[in-house]
C-alpha beads as a LAMMPS data file, in Angstrom:
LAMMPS data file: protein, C-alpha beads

130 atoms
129 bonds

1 atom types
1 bond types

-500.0 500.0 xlo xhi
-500.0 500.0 ylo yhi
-500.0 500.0 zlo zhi

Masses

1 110.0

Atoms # bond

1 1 1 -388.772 -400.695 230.084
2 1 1 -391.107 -401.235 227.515
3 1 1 -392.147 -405.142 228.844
4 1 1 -392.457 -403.353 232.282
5 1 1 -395.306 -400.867 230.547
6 1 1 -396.827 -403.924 228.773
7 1 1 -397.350 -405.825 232.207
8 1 1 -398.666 -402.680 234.145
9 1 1 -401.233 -402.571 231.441
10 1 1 -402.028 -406.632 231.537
11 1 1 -402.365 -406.428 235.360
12 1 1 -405.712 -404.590 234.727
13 1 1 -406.999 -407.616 232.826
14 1 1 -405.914 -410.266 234.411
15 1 1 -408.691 -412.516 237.101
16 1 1 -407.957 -413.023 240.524
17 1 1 -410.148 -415.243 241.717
18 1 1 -409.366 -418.363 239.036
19 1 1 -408.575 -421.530 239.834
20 1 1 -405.277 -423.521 239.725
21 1 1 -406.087 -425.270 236.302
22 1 1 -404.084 -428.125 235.557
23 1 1 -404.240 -431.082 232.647
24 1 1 -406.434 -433.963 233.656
25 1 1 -408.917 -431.670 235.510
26 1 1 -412.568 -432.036 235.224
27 1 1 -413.712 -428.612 235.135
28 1 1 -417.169 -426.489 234.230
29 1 1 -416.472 -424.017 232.416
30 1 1 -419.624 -421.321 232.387
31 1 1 -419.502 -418.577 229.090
32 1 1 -421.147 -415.608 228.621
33 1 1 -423.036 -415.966 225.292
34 1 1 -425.086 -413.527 223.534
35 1 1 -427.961 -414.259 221.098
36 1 1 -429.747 -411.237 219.519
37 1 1 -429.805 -408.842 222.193
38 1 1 -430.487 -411.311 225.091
39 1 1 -427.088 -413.066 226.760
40 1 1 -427.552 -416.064 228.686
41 1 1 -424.876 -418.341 230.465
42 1 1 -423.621 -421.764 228.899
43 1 1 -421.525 -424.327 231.079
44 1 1 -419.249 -426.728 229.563
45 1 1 -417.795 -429.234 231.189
46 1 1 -414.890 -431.732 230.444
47 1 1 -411.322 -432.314 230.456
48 1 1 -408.384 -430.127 230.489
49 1 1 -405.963 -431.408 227.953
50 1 1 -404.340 -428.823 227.348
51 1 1 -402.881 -425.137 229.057
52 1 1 -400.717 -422.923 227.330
53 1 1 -399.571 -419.309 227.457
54 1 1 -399.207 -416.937 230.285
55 1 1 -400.641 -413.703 231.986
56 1 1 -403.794 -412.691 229.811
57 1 1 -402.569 -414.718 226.890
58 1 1 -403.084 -417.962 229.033
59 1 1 -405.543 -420.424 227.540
60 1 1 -407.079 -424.146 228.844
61 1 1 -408.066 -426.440 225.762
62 1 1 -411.360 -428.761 227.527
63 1 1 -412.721 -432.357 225.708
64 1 1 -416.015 -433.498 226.092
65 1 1 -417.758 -436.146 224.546
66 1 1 -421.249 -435.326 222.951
67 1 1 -423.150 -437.672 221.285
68 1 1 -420.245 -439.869 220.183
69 1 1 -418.402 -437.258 218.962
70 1 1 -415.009 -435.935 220.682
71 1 1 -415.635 -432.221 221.174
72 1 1 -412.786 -429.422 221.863
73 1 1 -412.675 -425.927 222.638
74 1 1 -410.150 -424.108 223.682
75 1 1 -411.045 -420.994 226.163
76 1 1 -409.064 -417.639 226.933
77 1 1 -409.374 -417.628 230.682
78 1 1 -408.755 -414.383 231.553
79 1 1 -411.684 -413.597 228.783
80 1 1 -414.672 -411.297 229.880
81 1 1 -416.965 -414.273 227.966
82 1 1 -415.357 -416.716 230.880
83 1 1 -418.187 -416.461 233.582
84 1 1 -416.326 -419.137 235.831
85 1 1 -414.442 -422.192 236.271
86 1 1 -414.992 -424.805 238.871
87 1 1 -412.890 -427.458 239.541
88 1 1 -414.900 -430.611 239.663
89 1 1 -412.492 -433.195 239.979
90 1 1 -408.463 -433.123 240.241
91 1 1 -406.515 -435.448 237.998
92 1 1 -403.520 -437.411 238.659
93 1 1 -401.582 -437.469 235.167
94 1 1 -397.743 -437.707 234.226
95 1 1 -397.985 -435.439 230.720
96 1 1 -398.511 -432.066 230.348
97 1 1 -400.484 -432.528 227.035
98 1 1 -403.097 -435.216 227.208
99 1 1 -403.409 -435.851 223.645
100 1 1 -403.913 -439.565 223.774
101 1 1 -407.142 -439.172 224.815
102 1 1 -408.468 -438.167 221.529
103 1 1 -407.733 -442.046 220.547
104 1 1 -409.158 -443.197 223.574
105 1 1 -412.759 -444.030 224.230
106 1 1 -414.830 -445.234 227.507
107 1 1 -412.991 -446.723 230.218
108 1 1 -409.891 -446.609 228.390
109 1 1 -410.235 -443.003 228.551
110 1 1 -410.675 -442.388 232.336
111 1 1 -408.358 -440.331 234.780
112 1 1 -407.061 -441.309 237.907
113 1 1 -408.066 -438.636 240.735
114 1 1 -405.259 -436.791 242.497
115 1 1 -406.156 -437.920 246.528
116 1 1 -404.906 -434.900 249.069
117 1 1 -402.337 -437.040 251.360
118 1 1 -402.799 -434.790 254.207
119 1 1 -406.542 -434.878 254.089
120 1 1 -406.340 -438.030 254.056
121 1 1 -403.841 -438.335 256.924
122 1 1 -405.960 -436.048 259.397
123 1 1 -409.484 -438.175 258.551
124 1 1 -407.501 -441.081 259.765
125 1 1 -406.698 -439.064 262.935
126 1 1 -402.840 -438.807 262.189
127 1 1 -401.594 -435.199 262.521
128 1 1 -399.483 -433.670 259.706
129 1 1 -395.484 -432.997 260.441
130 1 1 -394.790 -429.318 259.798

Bonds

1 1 1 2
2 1 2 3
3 1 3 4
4 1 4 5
5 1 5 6
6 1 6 7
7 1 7 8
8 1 8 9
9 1 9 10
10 1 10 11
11 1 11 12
12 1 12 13
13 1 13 14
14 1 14 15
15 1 15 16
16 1 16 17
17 1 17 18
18 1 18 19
19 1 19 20
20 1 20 21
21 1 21 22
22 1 22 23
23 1 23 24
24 1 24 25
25 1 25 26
26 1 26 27
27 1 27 28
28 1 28 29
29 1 29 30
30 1 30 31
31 1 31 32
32 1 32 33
33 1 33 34
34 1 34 35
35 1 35 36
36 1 36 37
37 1 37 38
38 1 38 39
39 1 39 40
40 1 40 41
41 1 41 42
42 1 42 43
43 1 43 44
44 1 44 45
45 1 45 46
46 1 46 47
47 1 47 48
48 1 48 49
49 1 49 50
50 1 50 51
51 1 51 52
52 1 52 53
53 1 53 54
54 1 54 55
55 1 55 56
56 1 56 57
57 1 57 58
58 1 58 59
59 1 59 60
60 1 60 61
61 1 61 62
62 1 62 63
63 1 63 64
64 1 64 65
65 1 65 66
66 1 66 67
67 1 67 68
68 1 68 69
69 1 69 70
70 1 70 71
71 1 71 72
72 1 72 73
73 1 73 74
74 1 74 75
75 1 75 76
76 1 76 77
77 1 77 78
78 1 78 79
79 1 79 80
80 1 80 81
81 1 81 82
82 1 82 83
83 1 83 84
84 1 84 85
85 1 85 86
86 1 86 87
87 1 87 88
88 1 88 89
89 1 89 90
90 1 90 91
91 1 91 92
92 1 92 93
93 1 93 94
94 1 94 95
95 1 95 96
96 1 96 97
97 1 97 98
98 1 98 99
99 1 99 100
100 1 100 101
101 1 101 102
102 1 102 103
103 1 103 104
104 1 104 105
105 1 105 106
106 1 106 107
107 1 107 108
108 1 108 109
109 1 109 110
110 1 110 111
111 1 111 112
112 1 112 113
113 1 113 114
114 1 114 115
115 1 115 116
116 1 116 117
117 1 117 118
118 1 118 119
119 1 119 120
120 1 120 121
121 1 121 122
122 1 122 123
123 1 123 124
124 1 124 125
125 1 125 126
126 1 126 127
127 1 127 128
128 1 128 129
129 1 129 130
């Protein structure tokens, strides 16, 4: 009963219109971020390593490389500071925490991109079996 009251109050926070995030994903990531009493939007873009949690409590950890340097930050996506997120490119990976990235620099580093089959199928003028 008292799990049923906590999700009835979660449903209020919770975003509809997010993407599917998934490890392996390039995404942009745009953040709400105030300076004195202006506020101005920031994208970040780079790679989901990581996503844990669930309902409001669900968060996507993204790596960039700036300058060199490895750079992570981890983002509550059901924040209000979370703006957006755009899927920019769809990765095909086997792990569900991309860790071994953070030893991994330039090509060794890359992602393979997830192809849609059935995109793919129709271009070629095939039609899909329902």
């Amino acid at each position: 009963m008292a799990t049923d009251l906590l999700k009835e109050v979660e449903k209020r926070y919770l975003k509809q219109d997010l993407p599917d995030v998934k490890p392996g994903d390039s995404v942009k990531v745009k953040i709400k971020i105030k300076e004195g009493n202006k506020e101005r939007t920031q994208a970040y873009e780079g790679v989901v390593i990581k996503v844990r949690g669930a309902s409001v409590n669900k968060t996507i950890t993204v790596r960039r490389v700036f300058q060199g340097v490895g750079v992570e930050r981890v983002f509550l996506i059901h924040s209000p500071k979370v703006e957006s997120i755009q899927i920019l490119r769809k990765g095909d990976v086997r792990r569900s925490k991309l860790y071994y990235l953070r030893e991994r620099t330039g090509k060794a580093a890359r992602i393979r991109e997830k192809i849609n089959t059935e995109a793919k199928g129709k271009k070629q003028g095939q039609t899909a079996e329902v």
